[in-house]
mmCIF file of the protein (N, C-alpha, C, O) and its ligand, coordinates in Angstrom:
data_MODEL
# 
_entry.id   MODEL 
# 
loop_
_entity.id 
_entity.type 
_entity.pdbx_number_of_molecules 
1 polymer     1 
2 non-polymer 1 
# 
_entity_poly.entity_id                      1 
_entity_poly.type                           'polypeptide(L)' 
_entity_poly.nstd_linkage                   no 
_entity_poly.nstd_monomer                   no 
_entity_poly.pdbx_seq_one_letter_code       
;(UNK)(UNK)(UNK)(UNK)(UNK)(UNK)(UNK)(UNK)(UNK)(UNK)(UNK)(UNK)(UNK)(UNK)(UNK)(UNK)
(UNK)(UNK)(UNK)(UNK)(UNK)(UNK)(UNK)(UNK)(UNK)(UNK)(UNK)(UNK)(UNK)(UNK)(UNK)(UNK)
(UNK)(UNK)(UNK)(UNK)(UNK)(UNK)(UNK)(UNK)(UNK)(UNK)(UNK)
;
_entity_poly.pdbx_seq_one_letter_code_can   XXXXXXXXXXXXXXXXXXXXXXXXXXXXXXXXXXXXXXXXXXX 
_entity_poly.pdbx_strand_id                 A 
# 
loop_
_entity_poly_seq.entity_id 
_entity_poly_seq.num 
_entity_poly_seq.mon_id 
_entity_poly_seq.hetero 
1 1  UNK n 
1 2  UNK n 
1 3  UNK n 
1 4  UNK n 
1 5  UNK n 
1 6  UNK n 
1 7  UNK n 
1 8  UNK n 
1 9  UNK n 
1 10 UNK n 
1 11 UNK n 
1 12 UNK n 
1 13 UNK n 
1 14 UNK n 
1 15 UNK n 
1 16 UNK n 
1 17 UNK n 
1 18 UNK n 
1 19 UNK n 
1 20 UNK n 
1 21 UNK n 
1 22 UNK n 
1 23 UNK n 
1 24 UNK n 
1 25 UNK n 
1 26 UNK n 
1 27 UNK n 
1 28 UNK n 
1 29 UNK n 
1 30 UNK n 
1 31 UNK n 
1 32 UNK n 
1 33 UNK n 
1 34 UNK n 
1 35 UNK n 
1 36 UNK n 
1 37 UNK n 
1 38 UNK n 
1 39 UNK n 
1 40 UNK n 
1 41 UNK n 
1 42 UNK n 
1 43 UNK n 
# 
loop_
_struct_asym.id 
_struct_asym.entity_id 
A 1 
B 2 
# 
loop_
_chem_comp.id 
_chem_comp.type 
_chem_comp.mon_nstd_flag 
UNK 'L-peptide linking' . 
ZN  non-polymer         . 
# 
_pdbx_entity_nonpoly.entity_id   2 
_pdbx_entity_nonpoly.name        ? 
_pdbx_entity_nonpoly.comp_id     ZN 
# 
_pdbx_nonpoly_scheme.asym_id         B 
_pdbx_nonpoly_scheme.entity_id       2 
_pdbx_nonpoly_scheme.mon_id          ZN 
_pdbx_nonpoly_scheme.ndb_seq_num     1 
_pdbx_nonpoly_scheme.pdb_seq_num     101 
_pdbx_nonpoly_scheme.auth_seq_num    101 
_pdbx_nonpoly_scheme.pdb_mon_id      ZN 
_pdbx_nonpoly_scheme.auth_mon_id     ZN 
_pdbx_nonpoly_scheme.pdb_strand_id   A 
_pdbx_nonpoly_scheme.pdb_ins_code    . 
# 
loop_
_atom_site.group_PDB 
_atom_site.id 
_atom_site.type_symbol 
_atom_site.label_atom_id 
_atom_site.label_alt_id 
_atom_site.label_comp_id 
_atom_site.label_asym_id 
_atom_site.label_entity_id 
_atom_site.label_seq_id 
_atom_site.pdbx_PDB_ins_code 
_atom_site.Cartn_x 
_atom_site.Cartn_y 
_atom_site.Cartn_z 
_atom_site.occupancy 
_atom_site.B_iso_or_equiv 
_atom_site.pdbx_formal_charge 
_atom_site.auth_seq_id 
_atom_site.auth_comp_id 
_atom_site.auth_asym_id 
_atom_site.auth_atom_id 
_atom_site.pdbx_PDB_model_num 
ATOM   1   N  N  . UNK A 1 1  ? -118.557 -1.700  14.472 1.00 0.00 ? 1   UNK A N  1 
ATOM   2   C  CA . UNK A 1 1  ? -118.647 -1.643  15.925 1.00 0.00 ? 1   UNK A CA 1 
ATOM   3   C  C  . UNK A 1 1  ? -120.060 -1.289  16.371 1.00 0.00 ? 1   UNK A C  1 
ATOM   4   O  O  . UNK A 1 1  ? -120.778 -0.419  15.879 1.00 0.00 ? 1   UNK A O  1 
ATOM   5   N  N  . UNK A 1 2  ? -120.213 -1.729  16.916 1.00 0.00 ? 2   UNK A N  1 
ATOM   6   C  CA . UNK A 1 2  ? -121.539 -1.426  17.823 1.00 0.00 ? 2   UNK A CA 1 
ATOM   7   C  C  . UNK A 1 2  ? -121.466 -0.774  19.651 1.00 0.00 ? 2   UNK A C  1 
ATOM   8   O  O  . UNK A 1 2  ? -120.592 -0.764  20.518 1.00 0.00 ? 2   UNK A O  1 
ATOM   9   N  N  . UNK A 1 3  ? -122.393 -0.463  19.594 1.00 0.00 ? 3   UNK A N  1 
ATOM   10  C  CA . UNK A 1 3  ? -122.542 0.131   21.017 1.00 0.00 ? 3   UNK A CA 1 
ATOM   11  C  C  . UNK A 1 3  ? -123.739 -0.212  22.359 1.00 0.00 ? 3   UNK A C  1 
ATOM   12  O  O  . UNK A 1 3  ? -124.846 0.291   22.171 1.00 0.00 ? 3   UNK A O  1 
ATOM   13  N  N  . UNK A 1 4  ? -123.634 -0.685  23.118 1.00 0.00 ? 4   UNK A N  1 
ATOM   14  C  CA . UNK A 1 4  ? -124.995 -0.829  23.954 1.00 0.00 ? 4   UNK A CA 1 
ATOM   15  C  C  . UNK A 1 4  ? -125.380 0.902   24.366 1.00 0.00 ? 4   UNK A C  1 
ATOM   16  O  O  . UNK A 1 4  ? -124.505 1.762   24.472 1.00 0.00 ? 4   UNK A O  1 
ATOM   17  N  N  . UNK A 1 5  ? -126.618 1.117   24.529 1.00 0.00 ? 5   UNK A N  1 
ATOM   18  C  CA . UNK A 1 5  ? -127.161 1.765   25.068 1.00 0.00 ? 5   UNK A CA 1 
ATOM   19  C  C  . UNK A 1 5  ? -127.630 1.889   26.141 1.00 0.00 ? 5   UNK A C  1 
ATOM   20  O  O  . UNK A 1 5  ? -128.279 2.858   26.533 1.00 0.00 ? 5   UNK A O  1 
ATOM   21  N  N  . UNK A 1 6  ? -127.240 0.510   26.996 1.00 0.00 ? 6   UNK A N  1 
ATOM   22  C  CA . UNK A 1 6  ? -127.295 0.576   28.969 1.00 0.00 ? 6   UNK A CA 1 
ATOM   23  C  C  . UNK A 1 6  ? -126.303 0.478   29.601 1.00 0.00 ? 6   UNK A C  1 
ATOM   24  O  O  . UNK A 1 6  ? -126.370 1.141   30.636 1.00 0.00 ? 6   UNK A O  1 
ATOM   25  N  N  . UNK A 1 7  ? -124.954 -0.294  29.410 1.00 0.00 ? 7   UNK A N  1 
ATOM   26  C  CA . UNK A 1 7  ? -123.968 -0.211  29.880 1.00 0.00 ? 7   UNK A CA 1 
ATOM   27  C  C  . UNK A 1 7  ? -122.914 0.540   29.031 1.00 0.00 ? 7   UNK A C  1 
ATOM   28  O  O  . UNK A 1 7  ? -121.980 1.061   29.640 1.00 0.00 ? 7   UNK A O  1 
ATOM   29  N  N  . UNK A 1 8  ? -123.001 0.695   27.074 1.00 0.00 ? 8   UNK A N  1 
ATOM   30  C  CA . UNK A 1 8  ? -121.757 1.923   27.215 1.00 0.00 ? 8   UNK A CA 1 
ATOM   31  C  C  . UNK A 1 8  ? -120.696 1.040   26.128 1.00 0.00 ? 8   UNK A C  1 
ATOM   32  O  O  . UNK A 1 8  ? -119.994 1.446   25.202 1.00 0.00 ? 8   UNK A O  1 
ATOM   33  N  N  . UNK A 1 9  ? -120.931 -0.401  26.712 1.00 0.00 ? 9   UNK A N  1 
ATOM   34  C  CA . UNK A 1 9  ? -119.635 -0.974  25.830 1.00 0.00 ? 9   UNK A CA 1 
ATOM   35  C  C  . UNK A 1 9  ? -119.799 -1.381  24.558 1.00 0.00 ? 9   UNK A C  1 
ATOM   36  O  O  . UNK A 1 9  ? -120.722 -2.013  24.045 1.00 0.00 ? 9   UNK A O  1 
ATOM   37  N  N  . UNK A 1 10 ? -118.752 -0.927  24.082 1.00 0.00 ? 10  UNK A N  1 
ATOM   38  C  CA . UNK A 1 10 ? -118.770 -1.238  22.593 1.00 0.00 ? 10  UNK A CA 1 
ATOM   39  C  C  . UNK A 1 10 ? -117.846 -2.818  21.965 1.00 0.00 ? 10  UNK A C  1 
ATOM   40  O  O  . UNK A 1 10 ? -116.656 -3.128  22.008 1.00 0.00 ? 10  UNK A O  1 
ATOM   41  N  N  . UNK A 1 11 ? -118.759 -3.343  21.556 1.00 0.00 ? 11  UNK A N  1 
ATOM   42  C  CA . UNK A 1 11 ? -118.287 -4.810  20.726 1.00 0.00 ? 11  UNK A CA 1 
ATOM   43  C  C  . UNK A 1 11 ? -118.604 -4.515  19.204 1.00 0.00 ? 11  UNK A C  1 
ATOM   44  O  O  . UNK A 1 11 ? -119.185 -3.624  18.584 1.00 0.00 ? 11  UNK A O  1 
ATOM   45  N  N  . UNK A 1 12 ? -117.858 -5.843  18.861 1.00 0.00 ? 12  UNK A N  1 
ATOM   46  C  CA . UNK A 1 12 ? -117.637 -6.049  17.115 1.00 0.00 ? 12  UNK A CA 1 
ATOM   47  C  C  . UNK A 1 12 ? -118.637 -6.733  16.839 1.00 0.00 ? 12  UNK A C  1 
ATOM   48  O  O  . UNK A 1 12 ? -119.464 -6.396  15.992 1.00 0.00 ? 12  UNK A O  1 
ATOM   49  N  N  . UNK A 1 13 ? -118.690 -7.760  17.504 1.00 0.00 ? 13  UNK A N  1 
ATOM   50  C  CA . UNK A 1 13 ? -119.710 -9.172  17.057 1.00 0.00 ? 13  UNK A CA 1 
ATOM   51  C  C  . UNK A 1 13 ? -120.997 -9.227  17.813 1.00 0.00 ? 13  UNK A C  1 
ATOM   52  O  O  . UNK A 1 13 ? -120.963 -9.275  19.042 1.00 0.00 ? 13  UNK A O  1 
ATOM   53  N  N  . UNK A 1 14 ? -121.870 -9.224  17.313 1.00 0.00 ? 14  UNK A N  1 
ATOM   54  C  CA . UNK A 1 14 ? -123.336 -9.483  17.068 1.00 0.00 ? 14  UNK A CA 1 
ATOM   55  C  C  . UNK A 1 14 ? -123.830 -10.062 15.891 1.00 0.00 ? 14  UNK A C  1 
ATOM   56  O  O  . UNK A 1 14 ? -123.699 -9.624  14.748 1.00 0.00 ? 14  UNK A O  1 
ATOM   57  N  N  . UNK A 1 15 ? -124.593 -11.403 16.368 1.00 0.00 ? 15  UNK A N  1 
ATOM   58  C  CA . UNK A 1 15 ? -125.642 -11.796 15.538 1.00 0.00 ? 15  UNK A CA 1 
ATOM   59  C  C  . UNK A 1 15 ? -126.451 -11.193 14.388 1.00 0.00 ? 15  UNK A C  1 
ATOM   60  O  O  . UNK A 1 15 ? -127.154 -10.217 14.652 1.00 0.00 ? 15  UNK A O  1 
ATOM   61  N  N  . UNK A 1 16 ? -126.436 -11.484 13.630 1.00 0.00 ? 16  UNK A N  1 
ATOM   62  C  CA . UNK A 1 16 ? -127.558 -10.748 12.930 1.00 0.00 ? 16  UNK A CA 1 
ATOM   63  C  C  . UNK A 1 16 ? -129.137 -10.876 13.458 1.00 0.00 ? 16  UNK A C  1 
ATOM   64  O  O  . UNK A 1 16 ? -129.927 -9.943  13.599 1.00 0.00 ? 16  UNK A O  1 
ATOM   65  N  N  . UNK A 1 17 ? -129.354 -12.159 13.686 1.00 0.00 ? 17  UNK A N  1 
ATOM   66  C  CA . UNK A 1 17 ? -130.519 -12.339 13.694 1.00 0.00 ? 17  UNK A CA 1 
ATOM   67  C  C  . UNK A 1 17 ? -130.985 -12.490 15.289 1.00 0.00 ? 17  UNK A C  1 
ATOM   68  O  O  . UNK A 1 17 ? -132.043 -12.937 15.732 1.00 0.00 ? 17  UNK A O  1 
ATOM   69  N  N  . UNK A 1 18 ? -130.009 -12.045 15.882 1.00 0.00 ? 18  UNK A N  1 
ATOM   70  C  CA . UNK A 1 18 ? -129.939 -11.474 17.500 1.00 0.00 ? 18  UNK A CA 1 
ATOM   71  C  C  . UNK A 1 18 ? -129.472 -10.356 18.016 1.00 0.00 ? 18  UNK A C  1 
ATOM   72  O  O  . UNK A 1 18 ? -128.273 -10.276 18.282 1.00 0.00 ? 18  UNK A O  1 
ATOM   73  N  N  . UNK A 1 19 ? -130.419 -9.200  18.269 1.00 0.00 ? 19  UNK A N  1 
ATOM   74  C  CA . UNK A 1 19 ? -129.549 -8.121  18.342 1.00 0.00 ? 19  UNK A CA 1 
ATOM   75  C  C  . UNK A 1 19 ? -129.709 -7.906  19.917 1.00 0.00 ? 19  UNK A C  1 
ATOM   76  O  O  . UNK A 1 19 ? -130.851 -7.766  20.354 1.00 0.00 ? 19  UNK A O  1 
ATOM   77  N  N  . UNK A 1 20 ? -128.582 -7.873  20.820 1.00 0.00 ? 20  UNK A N  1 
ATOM   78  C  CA . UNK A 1 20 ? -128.369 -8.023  21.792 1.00 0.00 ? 20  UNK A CA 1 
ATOM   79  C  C  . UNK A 1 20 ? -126.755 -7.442  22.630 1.00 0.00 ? 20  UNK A C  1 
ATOM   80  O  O  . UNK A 1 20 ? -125.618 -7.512  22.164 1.00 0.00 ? 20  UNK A O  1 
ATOM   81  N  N  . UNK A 1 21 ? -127.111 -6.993  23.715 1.00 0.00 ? 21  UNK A N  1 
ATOM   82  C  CA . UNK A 1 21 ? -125.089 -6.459  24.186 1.00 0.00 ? 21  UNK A CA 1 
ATOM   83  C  C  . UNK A 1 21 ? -125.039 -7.739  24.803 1.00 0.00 ? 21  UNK A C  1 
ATOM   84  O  O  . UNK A 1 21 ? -125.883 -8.223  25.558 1.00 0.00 ? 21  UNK A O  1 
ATOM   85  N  N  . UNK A 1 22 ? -123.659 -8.391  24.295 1.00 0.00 ? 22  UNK A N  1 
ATOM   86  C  CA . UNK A 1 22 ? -122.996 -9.563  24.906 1.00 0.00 ? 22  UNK A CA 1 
ATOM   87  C  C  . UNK A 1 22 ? -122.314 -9.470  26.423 1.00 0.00 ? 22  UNK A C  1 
ATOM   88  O  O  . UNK A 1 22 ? -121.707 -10.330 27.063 1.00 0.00 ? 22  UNK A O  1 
ATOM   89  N  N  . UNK A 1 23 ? -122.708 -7.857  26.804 1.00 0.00 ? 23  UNK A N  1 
ATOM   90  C  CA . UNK A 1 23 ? -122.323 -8.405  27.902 1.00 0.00 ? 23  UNK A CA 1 
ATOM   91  C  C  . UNK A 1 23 ? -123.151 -7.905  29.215 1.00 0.00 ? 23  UNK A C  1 
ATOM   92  O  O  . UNK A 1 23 ? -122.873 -8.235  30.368 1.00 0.00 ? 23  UNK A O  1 
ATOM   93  N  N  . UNK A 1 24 ? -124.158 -7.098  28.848 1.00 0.00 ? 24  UNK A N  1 
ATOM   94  C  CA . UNK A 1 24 ? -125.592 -7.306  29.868 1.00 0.00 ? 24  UNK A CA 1 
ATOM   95  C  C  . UNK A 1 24 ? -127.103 -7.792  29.278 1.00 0.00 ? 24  UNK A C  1 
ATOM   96  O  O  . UNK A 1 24 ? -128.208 -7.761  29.820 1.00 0.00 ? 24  UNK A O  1 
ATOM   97  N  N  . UNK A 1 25 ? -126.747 -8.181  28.148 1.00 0.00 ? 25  UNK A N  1 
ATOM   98  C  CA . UNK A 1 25 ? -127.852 -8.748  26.999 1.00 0.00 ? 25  UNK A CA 1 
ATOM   99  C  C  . UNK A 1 25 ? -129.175 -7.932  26.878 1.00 0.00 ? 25  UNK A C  1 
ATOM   100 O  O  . UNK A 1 25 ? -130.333 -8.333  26.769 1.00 0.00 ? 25  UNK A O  1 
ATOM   101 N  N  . UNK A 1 26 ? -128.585 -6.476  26.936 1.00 0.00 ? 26  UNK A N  1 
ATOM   102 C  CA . UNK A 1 26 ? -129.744 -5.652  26.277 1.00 0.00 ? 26  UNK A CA 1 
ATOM   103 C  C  . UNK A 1 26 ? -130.074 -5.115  25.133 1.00 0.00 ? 26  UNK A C  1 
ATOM   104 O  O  . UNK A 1 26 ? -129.215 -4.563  24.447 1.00 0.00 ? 26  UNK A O  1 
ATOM   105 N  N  . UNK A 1 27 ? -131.525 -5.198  24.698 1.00 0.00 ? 27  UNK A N  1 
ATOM   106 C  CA . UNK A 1 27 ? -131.606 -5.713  23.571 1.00 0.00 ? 27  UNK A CA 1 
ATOM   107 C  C  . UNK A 1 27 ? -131.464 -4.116  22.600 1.00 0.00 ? 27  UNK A C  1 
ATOM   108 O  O  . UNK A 1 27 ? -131.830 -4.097  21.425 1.00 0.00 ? 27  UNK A O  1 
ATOM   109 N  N  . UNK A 1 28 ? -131.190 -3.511  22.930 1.00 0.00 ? 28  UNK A N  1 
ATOM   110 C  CA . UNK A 1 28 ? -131.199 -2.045  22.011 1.00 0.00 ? 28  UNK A CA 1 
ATOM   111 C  C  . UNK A 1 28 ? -129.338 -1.231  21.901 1.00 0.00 ? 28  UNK A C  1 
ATOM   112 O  O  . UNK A 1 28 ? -128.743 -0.696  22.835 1.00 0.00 ? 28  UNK A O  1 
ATOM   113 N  N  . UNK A 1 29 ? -128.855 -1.402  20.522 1.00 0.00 ? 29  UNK A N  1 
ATOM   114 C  CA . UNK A 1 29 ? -127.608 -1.111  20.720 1.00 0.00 ? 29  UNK A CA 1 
ATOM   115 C  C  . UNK A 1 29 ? -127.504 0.177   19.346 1.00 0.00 ? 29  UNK A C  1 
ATOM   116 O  O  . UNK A 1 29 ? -128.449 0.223   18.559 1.00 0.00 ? 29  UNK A O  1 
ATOM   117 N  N  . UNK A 1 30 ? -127.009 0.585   19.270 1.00 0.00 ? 30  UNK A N  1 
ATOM   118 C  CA . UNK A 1 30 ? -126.284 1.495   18.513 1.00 0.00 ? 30  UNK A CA 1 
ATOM   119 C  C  . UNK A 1 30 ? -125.253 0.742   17.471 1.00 0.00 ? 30  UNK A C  1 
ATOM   120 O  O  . UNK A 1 30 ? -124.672 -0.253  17.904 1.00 0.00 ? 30  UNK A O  1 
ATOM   121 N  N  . UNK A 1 31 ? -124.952 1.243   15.873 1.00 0.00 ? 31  UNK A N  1 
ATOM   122 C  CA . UNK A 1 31 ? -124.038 1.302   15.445 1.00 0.00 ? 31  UNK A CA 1 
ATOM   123 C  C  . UNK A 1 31 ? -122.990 2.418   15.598 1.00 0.00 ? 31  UNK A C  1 
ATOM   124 O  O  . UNK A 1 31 ? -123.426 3.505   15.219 1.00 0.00 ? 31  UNK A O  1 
ATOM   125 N  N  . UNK A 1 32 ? -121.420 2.447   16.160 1.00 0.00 ? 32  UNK A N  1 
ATOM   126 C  CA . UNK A 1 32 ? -120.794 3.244   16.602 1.00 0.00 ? 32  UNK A CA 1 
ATOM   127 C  C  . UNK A 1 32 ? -120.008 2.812   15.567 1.00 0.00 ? 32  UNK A C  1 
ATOM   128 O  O  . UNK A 1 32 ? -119.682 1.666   15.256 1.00 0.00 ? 32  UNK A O  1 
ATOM   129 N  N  . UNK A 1 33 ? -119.591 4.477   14.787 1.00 0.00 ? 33  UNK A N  1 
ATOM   130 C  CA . UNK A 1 33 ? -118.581 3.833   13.852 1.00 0.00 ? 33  UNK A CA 1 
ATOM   131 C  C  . UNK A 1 33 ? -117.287 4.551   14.772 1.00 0.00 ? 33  UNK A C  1 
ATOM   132 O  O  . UNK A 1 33 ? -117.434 5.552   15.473 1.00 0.00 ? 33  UNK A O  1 
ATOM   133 N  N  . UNK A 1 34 ? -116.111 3.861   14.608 1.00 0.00 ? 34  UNK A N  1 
ATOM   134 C  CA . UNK A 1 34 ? -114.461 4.051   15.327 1.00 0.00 ? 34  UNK A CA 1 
ATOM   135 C  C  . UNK A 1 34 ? -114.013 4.908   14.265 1.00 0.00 ? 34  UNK A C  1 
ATOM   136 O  O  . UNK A 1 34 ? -113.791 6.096   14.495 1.00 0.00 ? 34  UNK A O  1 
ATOM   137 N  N  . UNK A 1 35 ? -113.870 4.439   13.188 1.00 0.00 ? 35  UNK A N  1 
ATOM   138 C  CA . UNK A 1 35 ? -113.026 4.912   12.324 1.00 0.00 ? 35  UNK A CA 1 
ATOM   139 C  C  . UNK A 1 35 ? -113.593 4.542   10.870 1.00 0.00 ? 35  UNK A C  1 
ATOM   140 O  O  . UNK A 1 35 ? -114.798 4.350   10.710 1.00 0.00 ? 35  UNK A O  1 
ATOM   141 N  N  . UNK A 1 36 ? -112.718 4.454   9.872  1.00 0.00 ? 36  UNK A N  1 
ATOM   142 C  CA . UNK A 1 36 ? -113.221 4.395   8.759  1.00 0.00 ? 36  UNK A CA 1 
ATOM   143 C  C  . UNK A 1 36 ? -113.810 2.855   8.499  1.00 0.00 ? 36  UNK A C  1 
ATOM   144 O  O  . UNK A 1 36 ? -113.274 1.867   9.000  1.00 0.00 ? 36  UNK A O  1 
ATOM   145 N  N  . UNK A 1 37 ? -115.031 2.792   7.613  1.00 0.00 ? 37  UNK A N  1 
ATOM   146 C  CA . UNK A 1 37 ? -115.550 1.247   8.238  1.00 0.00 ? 37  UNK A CA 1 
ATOM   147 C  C  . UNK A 1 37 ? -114.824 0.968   7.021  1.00 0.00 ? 37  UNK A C  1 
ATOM   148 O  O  . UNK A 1 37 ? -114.806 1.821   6.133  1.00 0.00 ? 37  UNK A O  1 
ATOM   149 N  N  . UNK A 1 38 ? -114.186 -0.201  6.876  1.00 0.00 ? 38  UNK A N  1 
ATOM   150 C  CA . UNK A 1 38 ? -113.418 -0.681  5.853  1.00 0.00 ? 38  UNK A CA 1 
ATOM   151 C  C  . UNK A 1 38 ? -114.162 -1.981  5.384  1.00 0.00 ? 38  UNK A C  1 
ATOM   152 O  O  . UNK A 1 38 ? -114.871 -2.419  6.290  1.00 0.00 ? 38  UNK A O  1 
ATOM   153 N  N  . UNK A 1 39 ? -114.202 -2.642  4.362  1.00 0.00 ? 39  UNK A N  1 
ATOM   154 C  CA . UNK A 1 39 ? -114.683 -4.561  3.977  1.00 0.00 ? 39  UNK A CA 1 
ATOM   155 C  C  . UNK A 1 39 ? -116.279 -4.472  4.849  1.00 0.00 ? 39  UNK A C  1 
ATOM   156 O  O  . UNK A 1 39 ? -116.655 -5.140  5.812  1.00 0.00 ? 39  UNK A O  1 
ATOM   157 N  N  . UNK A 1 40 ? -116.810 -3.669  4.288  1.00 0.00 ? 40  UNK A N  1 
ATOM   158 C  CA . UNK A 1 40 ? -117.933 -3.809  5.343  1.00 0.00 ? 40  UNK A CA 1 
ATOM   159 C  C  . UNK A 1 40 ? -119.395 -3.777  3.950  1.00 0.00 ? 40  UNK A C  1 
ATOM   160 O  O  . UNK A 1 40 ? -120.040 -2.814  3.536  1.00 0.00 ? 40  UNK A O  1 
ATOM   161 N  N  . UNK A 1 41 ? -119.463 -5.203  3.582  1.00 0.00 ? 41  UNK A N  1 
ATOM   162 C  CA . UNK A 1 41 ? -121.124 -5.148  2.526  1.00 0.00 ? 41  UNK A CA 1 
ATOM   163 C  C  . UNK A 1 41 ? -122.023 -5.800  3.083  1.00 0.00 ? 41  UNK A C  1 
ATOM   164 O  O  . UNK A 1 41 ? -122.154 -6.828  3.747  1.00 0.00 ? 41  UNK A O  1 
ATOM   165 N  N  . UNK A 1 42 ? -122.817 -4.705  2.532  1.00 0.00 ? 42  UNK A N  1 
ATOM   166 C  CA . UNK A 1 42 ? -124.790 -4.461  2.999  1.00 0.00 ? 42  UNK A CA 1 
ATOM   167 C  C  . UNK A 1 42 ? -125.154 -5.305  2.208  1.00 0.00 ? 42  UNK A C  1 
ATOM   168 O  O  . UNK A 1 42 ? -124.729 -4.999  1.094  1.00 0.00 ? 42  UNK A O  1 
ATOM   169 N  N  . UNK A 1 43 ? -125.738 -6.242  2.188  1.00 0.00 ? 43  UNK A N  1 
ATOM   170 C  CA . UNK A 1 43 ? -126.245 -7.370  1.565  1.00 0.00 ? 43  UNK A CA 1 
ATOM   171 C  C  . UNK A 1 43 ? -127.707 -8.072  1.905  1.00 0.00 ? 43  UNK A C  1 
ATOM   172 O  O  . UNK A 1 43 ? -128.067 -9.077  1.291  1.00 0.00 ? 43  UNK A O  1 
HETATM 173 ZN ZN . ZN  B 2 .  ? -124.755 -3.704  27.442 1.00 0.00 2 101 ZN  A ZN 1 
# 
């Protein structure tokens, strides 16, 4: 999960090679973890 840092909301999906909030397209977000991150490789 991720987080924006201007409006607050947290989404799943982001680009890798676009890091952006999908829903005021600012470009500085946070990783917010919910819960336990499960299937999740650093590669
Ligand atoms: Zn945002």
């Amino acid at each position: 999960m991720y987080k924006c840092l201007k409006c607050g909301k947290e989404f799943a999906d982001m680009p890798k090679d676009q890091v952006r909030c999908p829903y005021c397209a600012y470009r500085v977000v946070l990783k917010a973890r919910s819960e336990v991150t499960k299937k999740i490789k650093a590669r």
